[in-house]
DRENTORKOL-3810 file (N, C-alpha, C; in nm, 4 decimals):
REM DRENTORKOL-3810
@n.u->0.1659; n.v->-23.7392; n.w->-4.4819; ca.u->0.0509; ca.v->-23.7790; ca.w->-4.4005; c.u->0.0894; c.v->-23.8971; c.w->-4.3114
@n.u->0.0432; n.v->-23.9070; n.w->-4.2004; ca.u->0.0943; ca.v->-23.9789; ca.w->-4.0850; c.u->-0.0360; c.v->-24.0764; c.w->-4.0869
@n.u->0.0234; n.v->-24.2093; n.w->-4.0473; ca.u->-0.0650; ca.v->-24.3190; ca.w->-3.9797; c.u->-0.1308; c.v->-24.3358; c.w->-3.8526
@n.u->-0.1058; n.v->-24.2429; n.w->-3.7914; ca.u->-0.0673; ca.v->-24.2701; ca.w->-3.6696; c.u->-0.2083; c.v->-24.1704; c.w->-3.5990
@n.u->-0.3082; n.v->-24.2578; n.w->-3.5722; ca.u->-0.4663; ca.v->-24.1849; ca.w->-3.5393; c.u->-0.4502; c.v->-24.0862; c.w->-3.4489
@n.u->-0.5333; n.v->-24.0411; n.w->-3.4793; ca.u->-0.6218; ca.v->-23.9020; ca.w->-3.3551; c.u->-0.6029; c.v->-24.0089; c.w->-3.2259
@n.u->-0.5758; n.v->-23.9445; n.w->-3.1103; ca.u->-0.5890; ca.v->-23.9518; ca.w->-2.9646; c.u->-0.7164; c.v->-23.9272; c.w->-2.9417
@n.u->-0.7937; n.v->-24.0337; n.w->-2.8675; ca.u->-0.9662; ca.v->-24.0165; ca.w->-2.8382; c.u->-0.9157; c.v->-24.0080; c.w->-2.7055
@n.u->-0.9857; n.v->-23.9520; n.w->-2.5905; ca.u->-1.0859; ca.v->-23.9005; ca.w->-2.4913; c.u->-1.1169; c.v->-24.0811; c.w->-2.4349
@n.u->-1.1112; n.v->-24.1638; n.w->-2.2719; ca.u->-1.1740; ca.v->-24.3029; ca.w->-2.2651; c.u->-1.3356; c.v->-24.2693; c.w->-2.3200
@n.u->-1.3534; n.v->-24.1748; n.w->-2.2203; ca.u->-1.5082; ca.v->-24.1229; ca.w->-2.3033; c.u->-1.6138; c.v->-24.1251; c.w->-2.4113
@n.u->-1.5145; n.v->-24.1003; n.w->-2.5335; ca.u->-1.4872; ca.v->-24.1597; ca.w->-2.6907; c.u->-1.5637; c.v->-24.2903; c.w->-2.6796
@n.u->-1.4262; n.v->-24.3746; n.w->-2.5989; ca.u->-1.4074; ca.v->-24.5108; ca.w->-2.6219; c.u->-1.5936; c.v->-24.5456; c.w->-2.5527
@n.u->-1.5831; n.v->-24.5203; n.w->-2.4440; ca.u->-1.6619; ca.v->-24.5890; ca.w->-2.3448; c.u->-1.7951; c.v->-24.5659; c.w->-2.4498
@n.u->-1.8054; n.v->-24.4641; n.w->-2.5683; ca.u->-1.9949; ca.v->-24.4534; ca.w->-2.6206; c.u->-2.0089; c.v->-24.5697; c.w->-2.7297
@n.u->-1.8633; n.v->-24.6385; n.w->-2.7460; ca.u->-1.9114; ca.v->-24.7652; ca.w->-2.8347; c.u->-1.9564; c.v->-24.8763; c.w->-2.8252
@n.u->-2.0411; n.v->-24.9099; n.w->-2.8548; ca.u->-2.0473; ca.v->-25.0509; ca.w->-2.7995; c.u->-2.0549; c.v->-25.1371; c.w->-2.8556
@n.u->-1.9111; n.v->-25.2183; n.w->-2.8342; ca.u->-1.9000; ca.v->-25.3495; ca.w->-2.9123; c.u->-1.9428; c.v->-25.4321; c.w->-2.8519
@n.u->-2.0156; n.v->-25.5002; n.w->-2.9056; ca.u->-2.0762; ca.v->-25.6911; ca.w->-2.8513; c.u->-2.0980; c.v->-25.7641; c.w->-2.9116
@n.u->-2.1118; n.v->-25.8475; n.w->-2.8564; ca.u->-2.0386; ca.v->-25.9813; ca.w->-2.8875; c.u->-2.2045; c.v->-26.0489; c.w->-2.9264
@n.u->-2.2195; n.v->-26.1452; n.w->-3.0341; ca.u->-2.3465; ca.v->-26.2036; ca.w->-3.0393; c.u->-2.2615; c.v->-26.3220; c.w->-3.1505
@n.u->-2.4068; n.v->-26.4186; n.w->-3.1754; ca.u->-2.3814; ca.v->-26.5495; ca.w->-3.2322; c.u->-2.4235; c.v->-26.5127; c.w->-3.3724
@n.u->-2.3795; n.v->-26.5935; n.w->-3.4482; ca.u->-2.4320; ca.v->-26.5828; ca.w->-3.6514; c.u->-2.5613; c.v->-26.6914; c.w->-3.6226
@n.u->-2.6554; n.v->-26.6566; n.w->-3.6409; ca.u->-2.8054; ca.v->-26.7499; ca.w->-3.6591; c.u->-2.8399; c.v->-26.7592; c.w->-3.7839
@n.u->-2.8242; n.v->-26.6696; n.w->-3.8571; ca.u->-2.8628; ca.v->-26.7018; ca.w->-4.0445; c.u->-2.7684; c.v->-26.6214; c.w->-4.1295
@n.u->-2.7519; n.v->-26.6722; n.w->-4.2414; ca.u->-2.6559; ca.v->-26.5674; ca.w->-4.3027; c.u->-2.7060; c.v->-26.6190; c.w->-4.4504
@n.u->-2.7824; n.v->-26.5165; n.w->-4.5371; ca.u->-2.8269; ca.v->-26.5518; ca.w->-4.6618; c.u->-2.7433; c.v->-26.4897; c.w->-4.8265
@n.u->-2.7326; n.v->-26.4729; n.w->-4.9165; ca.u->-2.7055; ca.v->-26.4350; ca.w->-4.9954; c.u->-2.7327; c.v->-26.3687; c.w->-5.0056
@n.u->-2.6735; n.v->-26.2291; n.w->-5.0895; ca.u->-2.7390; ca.v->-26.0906; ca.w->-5.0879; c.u->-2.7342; c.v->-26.0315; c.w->-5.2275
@n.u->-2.7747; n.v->-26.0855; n.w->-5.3420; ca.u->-2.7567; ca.v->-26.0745; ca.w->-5.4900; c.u->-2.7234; c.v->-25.9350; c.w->-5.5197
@n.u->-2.8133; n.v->-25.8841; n.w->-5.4685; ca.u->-2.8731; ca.v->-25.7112; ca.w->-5.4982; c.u->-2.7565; c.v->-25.5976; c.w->-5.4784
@n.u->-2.6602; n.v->-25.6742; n.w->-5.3565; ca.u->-2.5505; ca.v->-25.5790; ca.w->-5.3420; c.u->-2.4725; c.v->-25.5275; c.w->-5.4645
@n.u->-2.3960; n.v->-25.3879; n.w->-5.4616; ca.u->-2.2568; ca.v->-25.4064; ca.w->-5.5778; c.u->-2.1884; c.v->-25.5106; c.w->-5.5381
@n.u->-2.1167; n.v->-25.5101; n.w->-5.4097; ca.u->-2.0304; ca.v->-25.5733; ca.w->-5.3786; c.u->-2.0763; c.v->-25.7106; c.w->-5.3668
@n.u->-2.0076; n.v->-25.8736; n.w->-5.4051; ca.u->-2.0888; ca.v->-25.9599; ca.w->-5.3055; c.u->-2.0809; c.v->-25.9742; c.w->-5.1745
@n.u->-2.1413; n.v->-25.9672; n.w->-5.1314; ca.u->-2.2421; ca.v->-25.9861; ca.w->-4.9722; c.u->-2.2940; c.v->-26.0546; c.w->-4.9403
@n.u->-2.3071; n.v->-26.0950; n.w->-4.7770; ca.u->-2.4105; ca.v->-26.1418; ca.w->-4.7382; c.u->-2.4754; c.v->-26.0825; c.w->-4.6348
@n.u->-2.6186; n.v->-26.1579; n.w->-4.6242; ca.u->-2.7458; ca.v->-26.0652; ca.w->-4.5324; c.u->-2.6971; c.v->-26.1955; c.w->-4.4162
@n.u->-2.6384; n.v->-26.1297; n.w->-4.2812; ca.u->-2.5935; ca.v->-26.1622; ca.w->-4.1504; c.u->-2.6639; c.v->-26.1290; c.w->-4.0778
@n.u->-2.7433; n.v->-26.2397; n.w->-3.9587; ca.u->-2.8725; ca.v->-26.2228; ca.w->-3.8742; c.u->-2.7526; c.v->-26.2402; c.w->-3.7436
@n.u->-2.7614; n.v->-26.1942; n.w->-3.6588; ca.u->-2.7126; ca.v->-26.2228; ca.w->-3.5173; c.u->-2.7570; c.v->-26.2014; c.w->-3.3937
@n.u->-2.7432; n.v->-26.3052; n.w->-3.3065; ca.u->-2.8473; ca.v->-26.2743; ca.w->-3.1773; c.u->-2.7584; c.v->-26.2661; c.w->-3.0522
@n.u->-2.7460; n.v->-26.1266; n.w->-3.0132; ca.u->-2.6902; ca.v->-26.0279; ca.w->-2.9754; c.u->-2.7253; c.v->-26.0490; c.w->-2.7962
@n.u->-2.8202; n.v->-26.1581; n.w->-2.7809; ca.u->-2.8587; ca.v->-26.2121; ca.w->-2.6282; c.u->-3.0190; c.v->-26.1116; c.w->-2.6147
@n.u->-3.0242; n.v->-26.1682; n.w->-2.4831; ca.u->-3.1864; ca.v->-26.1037; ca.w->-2.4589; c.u->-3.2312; c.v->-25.9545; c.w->-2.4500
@n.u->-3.0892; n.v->-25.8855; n.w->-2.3871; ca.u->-3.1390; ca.v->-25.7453; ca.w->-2.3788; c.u->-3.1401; c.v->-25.6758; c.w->-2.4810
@n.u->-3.0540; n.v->-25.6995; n.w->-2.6106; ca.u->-3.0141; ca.v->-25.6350; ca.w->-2.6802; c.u->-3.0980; c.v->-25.6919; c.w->-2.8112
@n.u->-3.0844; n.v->-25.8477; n.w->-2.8578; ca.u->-3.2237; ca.v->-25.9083; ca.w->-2.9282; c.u->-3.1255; c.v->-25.9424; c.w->-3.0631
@n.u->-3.2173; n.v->-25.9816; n.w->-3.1763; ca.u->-3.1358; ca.v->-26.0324; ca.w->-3.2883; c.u->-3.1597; c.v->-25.8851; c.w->-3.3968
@n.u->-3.0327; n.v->-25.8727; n.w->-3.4786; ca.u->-3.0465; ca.v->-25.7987; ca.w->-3.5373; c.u->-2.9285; c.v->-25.8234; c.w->-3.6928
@n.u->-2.9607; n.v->-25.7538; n.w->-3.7506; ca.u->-2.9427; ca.v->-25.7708; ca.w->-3.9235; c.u->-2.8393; c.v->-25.6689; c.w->-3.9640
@n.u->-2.7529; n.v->-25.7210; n.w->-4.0983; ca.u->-2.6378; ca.v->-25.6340; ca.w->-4.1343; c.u->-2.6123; c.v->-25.7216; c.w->-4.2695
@n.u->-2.5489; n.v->-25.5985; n.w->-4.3587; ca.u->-2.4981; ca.v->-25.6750; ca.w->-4.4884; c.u->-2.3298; c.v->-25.6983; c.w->-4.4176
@n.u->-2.2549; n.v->-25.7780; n.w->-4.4996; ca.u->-2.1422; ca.v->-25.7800; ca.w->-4.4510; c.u->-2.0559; c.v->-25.8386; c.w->-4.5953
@n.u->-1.9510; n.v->-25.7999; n.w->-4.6584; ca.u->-1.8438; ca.v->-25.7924; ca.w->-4.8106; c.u->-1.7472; c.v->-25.9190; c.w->-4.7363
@n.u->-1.7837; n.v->-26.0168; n.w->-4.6575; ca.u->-1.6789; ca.v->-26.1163; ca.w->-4.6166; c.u->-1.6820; c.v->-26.2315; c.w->-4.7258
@n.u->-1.7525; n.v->-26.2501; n.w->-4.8301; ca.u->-1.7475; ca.v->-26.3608; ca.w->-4.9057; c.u->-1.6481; c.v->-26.4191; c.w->-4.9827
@n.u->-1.5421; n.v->-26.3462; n.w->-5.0036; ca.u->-1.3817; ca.v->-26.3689; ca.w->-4.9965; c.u->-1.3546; c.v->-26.4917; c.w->-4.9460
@n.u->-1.3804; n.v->-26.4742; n.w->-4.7781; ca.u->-1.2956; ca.v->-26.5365; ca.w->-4.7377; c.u->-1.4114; c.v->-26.6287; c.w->-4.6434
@n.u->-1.5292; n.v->-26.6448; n.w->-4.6321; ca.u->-1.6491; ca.v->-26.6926; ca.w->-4.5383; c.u->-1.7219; c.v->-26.7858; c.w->-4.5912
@n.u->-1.7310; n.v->-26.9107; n.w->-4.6055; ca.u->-1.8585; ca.v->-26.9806; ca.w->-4.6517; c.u->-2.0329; c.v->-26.9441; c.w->-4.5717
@n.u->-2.1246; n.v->-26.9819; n.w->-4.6267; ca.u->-2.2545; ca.v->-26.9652; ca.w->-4.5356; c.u->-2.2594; c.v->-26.9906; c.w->-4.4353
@n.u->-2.2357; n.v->-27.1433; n.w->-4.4508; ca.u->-2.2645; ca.v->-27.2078; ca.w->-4.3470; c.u->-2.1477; c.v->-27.2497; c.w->-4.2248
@n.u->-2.0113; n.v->-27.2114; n.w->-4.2784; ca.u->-1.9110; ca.v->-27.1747; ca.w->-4.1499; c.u->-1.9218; c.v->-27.1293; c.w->-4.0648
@n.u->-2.0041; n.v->-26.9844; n.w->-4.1174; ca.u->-2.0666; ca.v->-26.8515; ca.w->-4.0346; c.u->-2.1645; c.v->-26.8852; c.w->-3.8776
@n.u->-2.2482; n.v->-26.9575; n.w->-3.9934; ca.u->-2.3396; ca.v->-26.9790; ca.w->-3.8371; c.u->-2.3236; c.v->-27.0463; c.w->-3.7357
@n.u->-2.3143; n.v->-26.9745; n.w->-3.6252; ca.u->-2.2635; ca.v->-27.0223; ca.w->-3.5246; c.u->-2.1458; c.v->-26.9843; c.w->-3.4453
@n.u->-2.1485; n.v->-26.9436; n.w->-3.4921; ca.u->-2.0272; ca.v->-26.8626; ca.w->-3.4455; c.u->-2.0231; c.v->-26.7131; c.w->-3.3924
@n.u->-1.9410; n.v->-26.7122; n.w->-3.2978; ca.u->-1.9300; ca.v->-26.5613; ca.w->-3.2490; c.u->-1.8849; c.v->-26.4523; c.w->-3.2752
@n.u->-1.9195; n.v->-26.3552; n.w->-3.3094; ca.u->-1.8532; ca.v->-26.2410; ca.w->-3.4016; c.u->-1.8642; c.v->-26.0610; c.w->-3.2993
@n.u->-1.7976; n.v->-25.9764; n.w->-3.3448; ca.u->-1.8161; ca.v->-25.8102; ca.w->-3.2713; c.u->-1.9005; c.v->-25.7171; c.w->-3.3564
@n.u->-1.9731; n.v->-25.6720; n.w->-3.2916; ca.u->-2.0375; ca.v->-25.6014; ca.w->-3.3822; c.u->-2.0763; c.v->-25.4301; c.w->-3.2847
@n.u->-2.0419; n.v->-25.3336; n.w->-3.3790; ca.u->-2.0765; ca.v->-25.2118; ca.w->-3.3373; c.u->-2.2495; c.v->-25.1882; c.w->-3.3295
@n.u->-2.3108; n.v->-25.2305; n.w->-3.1803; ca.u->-2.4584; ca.v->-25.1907; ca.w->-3.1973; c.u->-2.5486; c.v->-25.0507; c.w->-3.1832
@n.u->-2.4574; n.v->-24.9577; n.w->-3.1485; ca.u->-2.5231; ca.v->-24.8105; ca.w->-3.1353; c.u->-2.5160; c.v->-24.7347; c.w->-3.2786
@n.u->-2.4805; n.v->-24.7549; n.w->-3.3817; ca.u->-2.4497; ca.v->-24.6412; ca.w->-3.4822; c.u->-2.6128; c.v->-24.6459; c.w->-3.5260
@n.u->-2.6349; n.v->-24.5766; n.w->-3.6444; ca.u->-2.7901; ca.v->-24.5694; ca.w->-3.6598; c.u->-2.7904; c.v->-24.6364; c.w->-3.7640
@n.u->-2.8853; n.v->-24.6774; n.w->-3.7453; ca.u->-2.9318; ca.v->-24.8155; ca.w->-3.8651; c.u->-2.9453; c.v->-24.7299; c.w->-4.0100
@n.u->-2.8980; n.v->-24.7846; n.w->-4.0955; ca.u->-2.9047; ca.v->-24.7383; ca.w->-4.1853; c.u->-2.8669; c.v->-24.8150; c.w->-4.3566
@n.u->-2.9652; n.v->-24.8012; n.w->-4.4513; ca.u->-3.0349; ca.v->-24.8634; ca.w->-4.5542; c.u->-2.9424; c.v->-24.9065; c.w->-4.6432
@n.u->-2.9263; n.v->-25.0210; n.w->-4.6909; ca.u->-2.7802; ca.v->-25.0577; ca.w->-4.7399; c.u->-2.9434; c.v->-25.1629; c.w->-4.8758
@n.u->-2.9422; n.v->-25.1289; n.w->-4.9886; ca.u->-3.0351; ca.v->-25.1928; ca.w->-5.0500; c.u->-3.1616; c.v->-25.2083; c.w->-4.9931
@n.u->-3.2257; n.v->-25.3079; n.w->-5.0156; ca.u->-3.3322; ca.v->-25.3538; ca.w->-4.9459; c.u->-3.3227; c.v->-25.4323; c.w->-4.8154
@n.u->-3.2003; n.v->-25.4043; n.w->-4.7216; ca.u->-3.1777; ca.v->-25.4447; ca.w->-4.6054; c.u->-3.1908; c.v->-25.3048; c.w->-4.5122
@n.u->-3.2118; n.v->-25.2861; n.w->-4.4358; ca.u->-3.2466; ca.v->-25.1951; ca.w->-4.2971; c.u->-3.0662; c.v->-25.2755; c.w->-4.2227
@n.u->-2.9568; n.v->-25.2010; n.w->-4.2424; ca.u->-2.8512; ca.v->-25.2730; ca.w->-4.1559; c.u->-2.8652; c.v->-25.2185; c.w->-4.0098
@n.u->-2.8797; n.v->-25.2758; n.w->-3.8964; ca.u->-2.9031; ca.v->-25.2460; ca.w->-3.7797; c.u->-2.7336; c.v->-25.2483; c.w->-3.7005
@n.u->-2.6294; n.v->-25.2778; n.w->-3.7449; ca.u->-2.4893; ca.v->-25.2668; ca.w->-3.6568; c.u->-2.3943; c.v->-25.2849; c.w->-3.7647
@n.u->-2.2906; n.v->-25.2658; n.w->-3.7154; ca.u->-2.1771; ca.v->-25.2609; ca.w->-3.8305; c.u->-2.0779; c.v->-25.4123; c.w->-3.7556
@n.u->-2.0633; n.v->-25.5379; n.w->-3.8429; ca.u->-1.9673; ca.v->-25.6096; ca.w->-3.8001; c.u->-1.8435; c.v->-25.6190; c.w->-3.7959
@n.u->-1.7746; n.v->-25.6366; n.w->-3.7314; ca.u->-1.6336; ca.v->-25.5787; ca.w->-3.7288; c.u->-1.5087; c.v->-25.6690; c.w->-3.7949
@n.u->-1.4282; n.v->-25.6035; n.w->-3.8601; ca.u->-1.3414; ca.v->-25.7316; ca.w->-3.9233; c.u->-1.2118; c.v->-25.6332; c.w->-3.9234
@n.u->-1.0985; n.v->-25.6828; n.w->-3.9955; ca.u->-1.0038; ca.v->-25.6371; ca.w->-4.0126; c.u->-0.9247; c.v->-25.6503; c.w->-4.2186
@n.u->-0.8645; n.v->-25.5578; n.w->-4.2776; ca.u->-0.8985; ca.v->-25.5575; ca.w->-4.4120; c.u->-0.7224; c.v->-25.5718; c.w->-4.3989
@n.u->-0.7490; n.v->-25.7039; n.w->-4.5188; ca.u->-0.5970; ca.v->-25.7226; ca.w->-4.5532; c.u->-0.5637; c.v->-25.6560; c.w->-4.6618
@n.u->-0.4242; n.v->-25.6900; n.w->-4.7126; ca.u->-0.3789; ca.v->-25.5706; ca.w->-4.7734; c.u->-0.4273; c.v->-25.6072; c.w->-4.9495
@n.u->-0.5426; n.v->-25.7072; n.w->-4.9721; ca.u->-0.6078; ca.v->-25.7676; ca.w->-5.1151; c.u->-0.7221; c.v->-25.7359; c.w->-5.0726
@n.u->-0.7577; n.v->-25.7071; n.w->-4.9586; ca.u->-0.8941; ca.v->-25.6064; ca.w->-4.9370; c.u->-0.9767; c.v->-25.6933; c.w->-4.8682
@n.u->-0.9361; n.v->-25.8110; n.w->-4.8470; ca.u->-1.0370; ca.v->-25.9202; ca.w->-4.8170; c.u->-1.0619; c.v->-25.8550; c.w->-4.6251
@n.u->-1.1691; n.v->-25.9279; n.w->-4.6243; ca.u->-1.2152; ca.v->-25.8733; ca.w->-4.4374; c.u->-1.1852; c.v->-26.0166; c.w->-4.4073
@n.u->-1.1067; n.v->-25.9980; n.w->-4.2603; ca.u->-1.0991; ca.v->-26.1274; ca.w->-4.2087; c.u->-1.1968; c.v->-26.0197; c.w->-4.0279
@n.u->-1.2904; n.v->-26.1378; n.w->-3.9872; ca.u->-1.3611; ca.v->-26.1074; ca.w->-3.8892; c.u->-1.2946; c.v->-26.0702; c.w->-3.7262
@n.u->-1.3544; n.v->-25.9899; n.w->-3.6854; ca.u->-1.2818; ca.v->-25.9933; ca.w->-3.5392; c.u->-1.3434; c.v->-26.0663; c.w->-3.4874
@n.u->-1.3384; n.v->-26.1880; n.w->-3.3842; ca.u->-1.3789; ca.v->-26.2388; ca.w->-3.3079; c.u->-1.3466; c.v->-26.2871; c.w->-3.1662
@n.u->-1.4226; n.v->-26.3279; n.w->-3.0932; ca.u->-1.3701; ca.v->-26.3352; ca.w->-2.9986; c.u->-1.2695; c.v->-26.5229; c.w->-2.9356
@n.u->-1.1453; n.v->-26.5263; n.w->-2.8937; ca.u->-1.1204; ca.v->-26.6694; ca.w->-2.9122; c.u->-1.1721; c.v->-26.7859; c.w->-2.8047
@n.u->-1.2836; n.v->-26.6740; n.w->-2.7148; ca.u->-1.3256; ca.v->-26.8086; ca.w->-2.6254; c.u->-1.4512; c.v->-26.7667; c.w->-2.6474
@n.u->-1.5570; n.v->-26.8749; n.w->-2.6050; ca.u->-1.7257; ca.v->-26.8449; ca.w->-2.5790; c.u->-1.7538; c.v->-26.7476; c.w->-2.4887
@n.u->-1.8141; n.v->-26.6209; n.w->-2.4936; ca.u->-1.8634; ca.v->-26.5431; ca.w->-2.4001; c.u->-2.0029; c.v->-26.5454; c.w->-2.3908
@n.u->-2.0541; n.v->-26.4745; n.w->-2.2838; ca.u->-2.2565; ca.v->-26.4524; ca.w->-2.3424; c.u->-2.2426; c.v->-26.3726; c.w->-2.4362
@n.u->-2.3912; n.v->-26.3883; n.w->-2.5298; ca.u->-2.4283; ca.v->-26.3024; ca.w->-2.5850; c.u->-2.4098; c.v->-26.1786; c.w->-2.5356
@n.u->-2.3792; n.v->-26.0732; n.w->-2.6012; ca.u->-2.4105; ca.v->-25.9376; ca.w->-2.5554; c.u->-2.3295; c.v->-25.8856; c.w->-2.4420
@n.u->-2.2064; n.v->-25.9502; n.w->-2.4589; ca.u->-2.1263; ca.v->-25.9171; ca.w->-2.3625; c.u->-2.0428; c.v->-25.8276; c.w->-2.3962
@n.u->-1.9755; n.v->-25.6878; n.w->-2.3647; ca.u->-1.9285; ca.v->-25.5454; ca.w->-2.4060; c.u->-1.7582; c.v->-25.5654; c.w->-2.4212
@n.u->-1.7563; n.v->-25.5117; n.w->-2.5254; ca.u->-1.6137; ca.v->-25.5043; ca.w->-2.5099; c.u->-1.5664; c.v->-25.4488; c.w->-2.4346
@n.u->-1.4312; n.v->-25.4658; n.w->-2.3904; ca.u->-1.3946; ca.v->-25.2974; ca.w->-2.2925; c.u->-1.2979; c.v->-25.3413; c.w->-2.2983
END
């Protein structure tokens, strides 16, 4: 078995949309299997603030989090992760102890600004 991904279509690429928003709250999430936390982010005006569990507690304190700028996939369909409604998937990268280290971006952009 090969590593080496499927070839997407720009097309593919162009229906994702990554953006960029700020950490505004980030609470404890007991209820998960995994530990978690409940991640609020405000994604700018058009797009608005929206909610996600996220398994970064490895490597993330609470209050590091906020404030900071992070990627987040906002088109997939929201979907029920416990008693959270997760509205986007945040994006990180998984080391080889499993821990997520975050993608982010290394300068200030606006809110809600697209990857490409």
């Amino acid at each position: 078995m090969s590593d080496v991904p499927a070839t997407i279509e720009w097309s593919d690429f162009e229906k994702v949309e990554l953006r960029v928003g700020t950490v505004i709250a980030v609470e404890d999430f007991p209820e998960a299997r995994k530990p978690a936390y409940k991640v609020t982010v405000d994604f700018g005006n058009d797009i608005g603030v929206k909610r996600t569990s996220a398994q970064i507690t490895d490597q993330y304190e609470r209050a590091s989090l906020v404030g900071r700028q992070v990627i987040g996939v906002i088109n997939f369909p929201k979907k029920q992760i416990g008693p959270i409604m997760s509205e986007f998937l945040l994006t990180g990268f998984y080391r080889d102890d499993g821990a997520v280290i975050l993608a982010v971006p290394d300068h200030e952009v606006p809110n809600g600004a697209k990857l490409g």
